[in-house]
VOGUPA-289937 format. One record per residue (C-alpha): x, y, z. Coordinates in steps of 0.25 Angstrom, whole numbers, plus 2048, in hexadecimal, padded with zeros to 3 digits. Layout:
<pts>
XYZ ...
</pts>
This chain:
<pts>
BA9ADB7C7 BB5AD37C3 BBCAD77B7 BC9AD77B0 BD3AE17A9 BD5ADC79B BDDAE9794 BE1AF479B BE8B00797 BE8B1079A BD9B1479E BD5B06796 BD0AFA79D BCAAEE796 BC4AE57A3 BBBAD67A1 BAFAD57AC BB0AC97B0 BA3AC37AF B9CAB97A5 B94AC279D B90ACF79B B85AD5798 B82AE2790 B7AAE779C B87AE67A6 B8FAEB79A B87AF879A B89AF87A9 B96AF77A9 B99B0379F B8FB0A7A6 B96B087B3 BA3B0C7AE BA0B187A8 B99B1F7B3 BA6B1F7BA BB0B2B7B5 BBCB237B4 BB6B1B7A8 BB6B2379C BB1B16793 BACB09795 BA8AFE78B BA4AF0790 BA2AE5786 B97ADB78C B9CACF781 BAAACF789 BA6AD4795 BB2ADF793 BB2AED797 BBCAF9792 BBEB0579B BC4B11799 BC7B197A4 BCFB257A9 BDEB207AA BDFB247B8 BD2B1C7BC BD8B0E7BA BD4B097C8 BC6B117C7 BC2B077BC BC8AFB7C4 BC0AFE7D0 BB3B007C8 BB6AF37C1 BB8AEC7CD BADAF17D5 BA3AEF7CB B95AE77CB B89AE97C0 B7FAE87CB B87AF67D1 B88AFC7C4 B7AAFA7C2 B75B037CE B7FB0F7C9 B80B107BC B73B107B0 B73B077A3 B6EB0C796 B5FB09793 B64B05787 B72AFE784 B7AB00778 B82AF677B B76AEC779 B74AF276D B7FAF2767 B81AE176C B75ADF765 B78AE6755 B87ADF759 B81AD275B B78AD574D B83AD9746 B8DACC74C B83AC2748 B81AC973B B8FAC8738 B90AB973F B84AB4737 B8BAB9728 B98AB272C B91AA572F B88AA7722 B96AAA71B B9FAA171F B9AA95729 B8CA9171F B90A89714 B8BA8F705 B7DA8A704 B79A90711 B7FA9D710 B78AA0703 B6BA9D70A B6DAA5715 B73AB170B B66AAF703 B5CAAF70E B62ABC714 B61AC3705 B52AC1705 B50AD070F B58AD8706 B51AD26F9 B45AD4700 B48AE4702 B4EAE66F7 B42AE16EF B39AE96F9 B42AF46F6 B40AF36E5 B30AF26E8 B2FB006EF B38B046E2 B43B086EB B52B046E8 B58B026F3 B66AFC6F8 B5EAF26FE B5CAED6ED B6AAEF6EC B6DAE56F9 B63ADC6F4 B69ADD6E5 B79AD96EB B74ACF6F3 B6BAC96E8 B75ACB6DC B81AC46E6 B79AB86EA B74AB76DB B81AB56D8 B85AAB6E4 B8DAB46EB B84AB36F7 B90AB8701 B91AC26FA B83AC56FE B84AC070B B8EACC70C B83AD6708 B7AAD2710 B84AD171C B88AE071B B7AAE4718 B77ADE727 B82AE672E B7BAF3728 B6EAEF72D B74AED73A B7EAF973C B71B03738 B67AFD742 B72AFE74C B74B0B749 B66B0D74C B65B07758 B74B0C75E B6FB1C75B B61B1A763 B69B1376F B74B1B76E B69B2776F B62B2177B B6EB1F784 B71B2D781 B63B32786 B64B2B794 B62B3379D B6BB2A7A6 B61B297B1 B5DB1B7B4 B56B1D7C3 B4DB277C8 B45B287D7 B37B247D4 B2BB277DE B24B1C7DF B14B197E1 B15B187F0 B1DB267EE B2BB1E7F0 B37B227EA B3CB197E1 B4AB167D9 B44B117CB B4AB107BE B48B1A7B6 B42B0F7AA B37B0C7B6 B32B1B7B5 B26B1D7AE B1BB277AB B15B307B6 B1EB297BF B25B327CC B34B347CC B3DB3D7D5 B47B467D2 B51B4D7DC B5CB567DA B67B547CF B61B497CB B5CB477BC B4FB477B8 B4DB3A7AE B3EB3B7AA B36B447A5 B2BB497AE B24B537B7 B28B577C4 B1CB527CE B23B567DB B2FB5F7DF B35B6B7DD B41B6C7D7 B4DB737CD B50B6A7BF B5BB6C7B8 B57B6B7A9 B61B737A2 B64B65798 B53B68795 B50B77792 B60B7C793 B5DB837A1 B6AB837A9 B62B897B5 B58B7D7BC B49B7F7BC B3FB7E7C7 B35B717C6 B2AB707CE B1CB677CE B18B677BF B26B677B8 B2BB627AD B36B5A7AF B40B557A3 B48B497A3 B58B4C7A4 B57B587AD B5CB597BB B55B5C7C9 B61B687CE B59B687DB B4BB637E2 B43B557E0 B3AB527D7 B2FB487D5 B2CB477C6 B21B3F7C0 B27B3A7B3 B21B3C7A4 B29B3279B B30B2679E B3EB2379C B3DB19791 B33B2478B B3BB3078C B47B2B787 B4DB1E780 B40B1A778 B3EB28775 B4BB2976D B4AB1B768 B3DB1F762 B40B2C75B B4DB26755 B47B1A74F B3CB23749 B45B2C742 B51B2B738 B59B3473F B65B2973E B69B29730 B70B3672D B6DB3B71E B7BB36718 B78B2971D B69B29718 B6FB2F70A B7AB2470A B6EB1970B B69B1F701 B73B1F6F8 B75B116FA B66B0F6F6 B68B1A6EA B74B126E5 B6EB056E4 B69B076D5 B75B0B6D2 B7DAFF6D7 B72AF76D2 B76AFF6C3 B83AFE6C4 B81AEE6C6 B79AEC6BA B7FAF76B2 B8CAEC6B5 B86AE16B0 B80AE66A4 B8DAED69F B96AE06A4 B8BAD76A4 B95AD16AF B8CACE6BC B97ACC6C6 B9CADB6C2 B8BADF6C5 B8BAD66D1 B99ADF6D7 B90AEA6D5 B86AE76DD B90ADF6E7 B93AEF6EB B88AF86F1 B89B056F9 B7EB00703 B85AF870D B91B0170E B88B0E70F B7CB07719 B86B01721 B93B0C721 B89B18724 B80B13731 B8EB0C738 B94B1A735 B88B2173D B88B14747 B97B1774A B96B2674C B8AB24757 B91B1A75E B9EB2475D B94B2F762 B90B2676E B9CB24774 B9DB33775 B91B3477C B8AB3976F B7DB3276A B78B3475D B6BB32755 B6EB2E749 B79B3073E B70B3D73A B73B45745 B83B43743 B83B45734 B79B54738 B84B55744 B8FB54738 B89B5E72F B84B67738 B89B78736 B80B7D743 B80B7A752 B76B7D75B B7AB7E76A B71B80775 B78B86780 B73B8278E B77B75792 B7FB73784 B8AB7F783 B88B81791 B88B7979E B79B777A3 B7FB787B2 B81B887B5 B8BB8E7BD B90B9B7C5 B97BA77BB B96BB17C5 B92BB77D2 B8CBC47D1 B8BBCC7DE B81BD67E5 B82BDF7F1 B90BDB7F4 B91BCD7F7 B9CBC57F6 B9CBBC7EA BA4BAF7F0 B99BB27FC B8BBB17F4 B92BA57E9 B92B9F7F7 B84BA17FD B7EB9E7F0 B86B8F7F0 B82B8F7FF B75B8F7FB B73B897EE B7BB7A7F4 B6DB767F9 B64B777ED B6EB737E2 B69B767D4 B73B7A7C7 B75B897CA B75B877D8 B80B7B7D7 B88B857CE B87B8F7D9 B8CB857E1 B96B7F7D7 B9CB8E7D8 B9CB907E6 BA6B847E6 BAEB887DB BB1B937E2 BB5B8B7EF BA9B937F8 BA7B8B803 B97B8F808 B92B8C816 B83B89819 B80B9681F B70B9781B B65B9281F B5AB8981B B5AB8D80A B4DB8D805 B4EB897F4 B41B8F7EB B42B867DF B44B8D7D1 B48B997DA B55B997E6 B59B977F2 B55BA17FF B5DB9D80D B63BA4818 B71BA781A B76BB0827 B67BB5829 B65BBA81C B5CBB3810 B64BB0804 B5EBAC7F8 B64BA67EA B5DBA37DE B55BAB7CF B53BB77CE B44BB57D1 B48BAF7DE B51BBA7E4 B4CBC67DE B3DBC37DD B38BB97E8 B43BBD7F2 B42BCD7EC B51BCE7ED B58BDD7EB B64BDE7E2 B6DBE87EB B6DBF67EA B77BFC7DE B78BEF7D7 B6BBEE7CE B75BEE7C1 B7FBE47C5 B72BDC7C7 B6EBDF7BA B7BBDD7B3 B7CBCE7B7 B80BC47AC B74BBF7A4 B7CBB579D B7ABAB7AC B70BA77B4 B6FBB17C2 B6DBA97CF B69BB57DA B6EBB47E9 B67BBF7F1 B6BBC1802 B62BC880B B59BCD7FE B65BD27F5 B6BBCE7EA B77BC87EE B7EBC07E3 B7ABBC7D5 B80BB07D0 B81BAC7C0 B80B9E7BA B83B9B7AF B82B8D7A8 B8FB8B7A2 B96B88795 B9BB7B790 BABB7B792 BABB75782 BA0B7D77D BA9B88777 BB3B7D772 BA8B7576C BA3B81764 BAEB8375D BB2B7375A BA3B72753 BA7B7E74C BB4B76747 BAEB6A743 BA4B73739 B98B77740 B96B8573A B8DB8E744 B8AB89753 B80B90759 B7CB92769 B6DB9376D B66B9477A B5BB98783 B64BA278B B65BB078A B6EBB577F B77BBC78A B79BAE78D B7ABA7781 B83BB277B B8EBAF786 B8DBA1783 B8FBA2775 B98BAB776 BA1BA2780 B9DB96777 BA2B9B769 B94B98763 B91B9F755 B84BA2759 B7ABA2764 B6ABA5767 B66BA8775 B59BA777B B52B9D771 B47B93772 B48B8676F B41B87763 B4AB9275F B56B8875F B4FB7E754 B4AB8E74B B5AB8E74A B5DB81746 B52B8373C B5AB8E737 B66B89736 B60B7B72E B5AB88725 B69B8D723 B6CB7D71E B72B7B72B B73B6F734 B72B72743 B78B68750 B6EB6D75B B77B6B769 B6DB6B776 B67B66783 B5AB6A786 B4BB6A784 B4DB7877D B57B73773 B4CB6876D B47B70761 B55B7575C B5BB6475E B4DB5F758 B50B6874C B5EB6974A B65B5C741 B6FB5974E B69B5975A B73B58767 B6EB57773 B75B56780 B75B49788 B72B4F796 B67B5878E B5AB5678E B53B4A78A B4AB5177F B57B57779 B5DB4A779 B52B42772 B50B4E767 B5FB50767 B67B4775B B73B46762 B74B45772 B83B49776 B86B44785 B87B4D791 B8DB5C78F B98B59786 B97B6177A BA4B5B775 B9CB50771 B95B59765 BA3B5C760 BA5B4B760 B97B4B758 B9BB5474E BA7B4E74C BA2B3E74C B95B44743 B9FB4A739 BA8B3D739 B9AB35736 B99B3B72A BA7B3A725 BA5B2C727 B97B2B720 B9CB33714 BA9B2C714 BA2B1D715 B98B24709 BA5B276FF BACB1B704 BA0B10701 B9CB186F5 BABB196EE BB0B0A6F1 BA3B046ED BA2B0B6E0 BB0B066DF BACAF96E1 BA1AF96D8 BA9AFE6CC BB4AF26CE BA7AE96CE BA1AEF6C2 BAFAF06B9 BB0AE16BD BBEAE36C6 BB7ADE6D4 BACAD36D4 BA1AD36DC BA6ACA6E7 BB2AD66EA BA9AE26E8 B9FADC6F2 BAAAD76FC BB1AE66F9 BA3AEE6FC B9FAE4708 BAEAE570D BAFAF670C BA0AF7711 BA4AEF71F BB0AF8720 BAAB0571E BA0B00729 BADAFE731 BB2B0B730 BA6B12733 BA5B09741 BB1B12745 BB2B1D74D BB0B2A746 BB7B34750 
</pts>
């Protein structure tokens, strides 16, 4: 693709494609391309100039050189998915909206001549007359009677710019809030992809087929192999396999799928094929789901910005008072008229949804999507977190801790035969066995024989003539009734409980036992303490795991609490409580088994990479395993509020100003309107900004 350097600077380039046009499809691409690349770390193409800005690592210049030059949106189409559904041509179409809304007053204000523009401000008064007499009739006063009243009084007294001015604002509100509806949902969706756009299809004619994952449909067949994901619901029809679905029931070990599974969308075929006959489709299962439960609900608005509306309706009397209370007193109608020139309701309507707009779209950019201004306000005021510990705290991948060794083999020797082994059916614990043997530098020779593999059991070969077998406990001491040697019945009995135990046995004994155990986040420890300092109160660890288990974890973590061994529904009993206590509770988990507890806690964080029920129940879905980004939502959560409270005391203090001067006769009502319409556009300004 042709293209030319239009800035450059140190990891920063600015480059023009070189083509007529582009459109929002290849501008998705592009960003889409870029960003699967390491040496990106930010891409933003702007369709309208046909510009793109990269960032990129500053010892990567010639990288981004050779992408840019070796580029083709017909290549990028084959390796790299688009969204379902663009943001980007959401957002063009509440820009355009707002454009022409603010093209079509400056024509109306300053290109028609008089006559004209007072017709056009007249026919554009008749819906807000026509609601707030709606409003009267159900005996409800609302800011719309208050609108209505501003508009009527300015035009009654021909200044109908004035109430063009009204009206103008009043639009940008109405357009600001339905985009911030409409960003949340697609902001949701993207974040629930599961990023897998193709799967293998088994045709009528029993074909193998590459389709699009949109093509799929109920009771269709699709196949499965090893380390791939699993994008759809279903059942296993044929195969035999192990699924890794740690992001689903917070298992870190695989489980054995046979004919007659249930299979989960998100989780990962470790090893085997299978053919799965599918229960929901994509479009079902995921985007219009979510679209459908957020539009149902009113999960958006966070109580301070409900109570600000409110407020606004509840002070509509009282401006109206004030106005007439004016007049009668003065018996001056331009001092009654600056009155009413100043109302709280296009500051507060308009300040408080681009406040909660801003902190989405802040939240988006680090890979945090959020439901609605509710769930940040709960986030804010939250004193209890709730952290599931498999696949949240720890890592859902296991790994080696120890080698325990049984009638005196070498330790180096079994870590070896066990990797030797484990290499040809490759599955989580086996690749950390294999993981280790390579950490330690142990070079393995294929020494055995055939390996035979019992699924949801081990591995049994033949090494130097004698049958060596890997696997559970079931597996070595009860099908293959190996004997722990003689004298060391209590170091068997003294193994660690606190890891999973992978037997190898050698000729029918015992020969090594090797512990897994699924790891601890590097940051878990470091985020404990931070949520701490930014004013959570208790945190709190539960799992499924046994308390040996859990209680070496929380101990290593710095937790204030833990609970091992709980049900699911033991998890939501505990937020219960603590909402009881007169506590709020952030819930933090993955899986299936952590539903209840983010269904009933008033901040539900789910991971990305979890899975999907936790991410449709969950409030807030956080992307990947990084749980840095909770201490970015606390922090961009607590910051919201600052901002709503601050805009709540900025837009109630200056106006009541304003409407004082008015009243004592020192302003008119030309300047309290230009005043109030002037701060009102920009605290809307300020609250565009970043908050961290």
């Amino acid at each position: 693709m042709r293209c030319r350097i239009l800035h450059e600077s140190k990891g920063r380039m600015r480059v023009h494609f070189m083509q007529r046009r582009m459109t929002i499809e290849q501008a998705d691409l592009l960003e889409a391309y870029l960003a699967a690349h390491s040496c990106v770390l930010k891409a933003r193409s702007d369709e309208r100039t046909g510009n793109l800005i990269i960032h990129y690592r500053p010892d990567a210049r010639s990288e981004i050189l050779d992408l840019l030059s070796s580029f083709s949106y017909e290549s990028a189409r084959e390796s790299v998915a688009l969204p379902e559904h663009s943001t980007r041509a959401l957002s063009r179409t509440y820009e355009d909206r707002m454009f022409f809304h603010i093209l079509k007053r400056g024509i109306t204000r300053f290109l028609l001549p008089l006559p004209i523009r007072t017709a056009v401000t007249v026919a554009k008064s008749v819906p807000y007359i026509a609601r707030a007499l709606k409003s009267l009739a159900s005996g409800r006063m609302e800011v719309s009677v208050l609108d209505a009243a501003s508009i009527t009084v300015s035009m009654l007294r021909g200044e109908f710019n004035t109430a063009g001015s009204v009206m103008f604002l009043l639009g940008i509100g109405d357009i600001m809030e339905e985009w911030t509806h409409r960003k949340s949902v697609e902001d949701l969706a993207g974040a629930m992809s599961l990023n897998v756009d193709r799967v293998w299809m088994r045709s009528s004619g029993g074909q193998e087929v590459l389709t699009s994952i949109d093509k799929i449909h109920e009771n269709d067949v699709i196949l499965v192999r090893t380390g791939n994901m699993i994008p759809l619901d279903g059942t296993v029809l044929e195969g035999d396999g192990m699924v890794n679905q740690a992001s689903i029931t917070g298992e870190p070990l695989p489980v054995h799928k046979r004919p007659g599974s249930m299979i989960y969308a998100g989780t990962v075929v470790d090893e085997g094929e299978l053919a799965i006959t599918v229960r929901q489709e994509s479009g079902t299962g995921r985007y219009d789901r979510i679209v459908k439960m957020i539009e149902e609900s009113e999960k958006l608005k966070s109580s301070t910005e409900d109570k600000a509306s409110h407020l606004a309706d509840k002070l509509v009397p009282w401006t109206l008072g004030a106005s007439a209370l004016t007049w009668l007193i003065s018996g001056n109608a331009a001092r009654a008229a600056a009155i009413l020139m100043v109302d709280f309701s296009c500051a507060l309507k308009l300040s408080m949804p681009i406040s909660v707009l801003s902190a989405m779209r802040e939240a988006g950019t680090h890979k945090i999507s959020v439901k609605g201004g509710k769930f940040l306000e709960n986030c804010s005021e939250a004193s209890t977190i709730v952290f599931d510990k498999t696949g949240t705290l720890t890592c859902a991948s296991p790994s080696v801790r120890g080698i325990e060794i049984f009638g005196g083999s070498d330790p180096d020797e079994m870590l070896r035969l066990a990797a030797c082994l484990e290499e040809h059916y490759p599955h989580s614990m086996a690749n950390a066995v294999v993981h280790e043997a390579q950490l330690r530098s142990l070079e393995h020779e294929e020494r055995h024989s055939s390996v035979e593999y019992i699924v949801a059991h081990g591995i049994a070969s033949s090494i130097d003539g004698e049958k060596v077998c890997i696997g559970s406990y079931h597996f070595i001491f009860e099908d293959e009734q190996a004997e722990i040697p003689e004298g060391e019945s209590e170091h068997f009995d003294s193994l660690p409980d606190e890891y999973s135990h992978l037997y190898m046995a050698i000729d029918g004994r015992l020969a090594a036992v090797i512990l897994i155990e699924d790891p601890l986040k590097a940051e878990a420890a470091e985020i404990v303490g931070k949520l701490h300092e930014l004013g959570i109160q208790r945190v709190v660890m539960m799992t499924g795991d046994s308390d040996r288990t859990a209680r070496a974890v929380a101990a290593r973590v710095g937790v204030d609490g833990y609970y091992a061994e709980v049900l699911p529904e033991e998890k939501a009993d505990f937020i219960r409580r603590e909402h009881d206590a007169g506590r709020k509770v952030i819930m933090v988990g993955d899986g299936v088994n952590d539903s209840p507890a983010l269904s009933e806690s008033d901040c539900g964080v789910a991971i990305n990479s979890g899975a999907a029920i936790a991410r449709e129940i969950a409030d807030i879905t956080i992307s990947e395993d990084d749980l840095h980004a909770l201490i970015t939502l606390k922090q961009l959560s607590d910051g919201l509020m600052d901002r709503i409270h601050g805009n709540y005391r900025r837009i109630i203090t200056f106006n009541s100003f304003l409407m004082l001067m008015g009243a004592l006769g020192v302003m008119p009502s030309t300047t309290t309107a230009l005043l109030h319409n002037a701060s009102t556009i920009a605290i809307s300004l300020k609250s565009m900004t970043d908050i961290l």
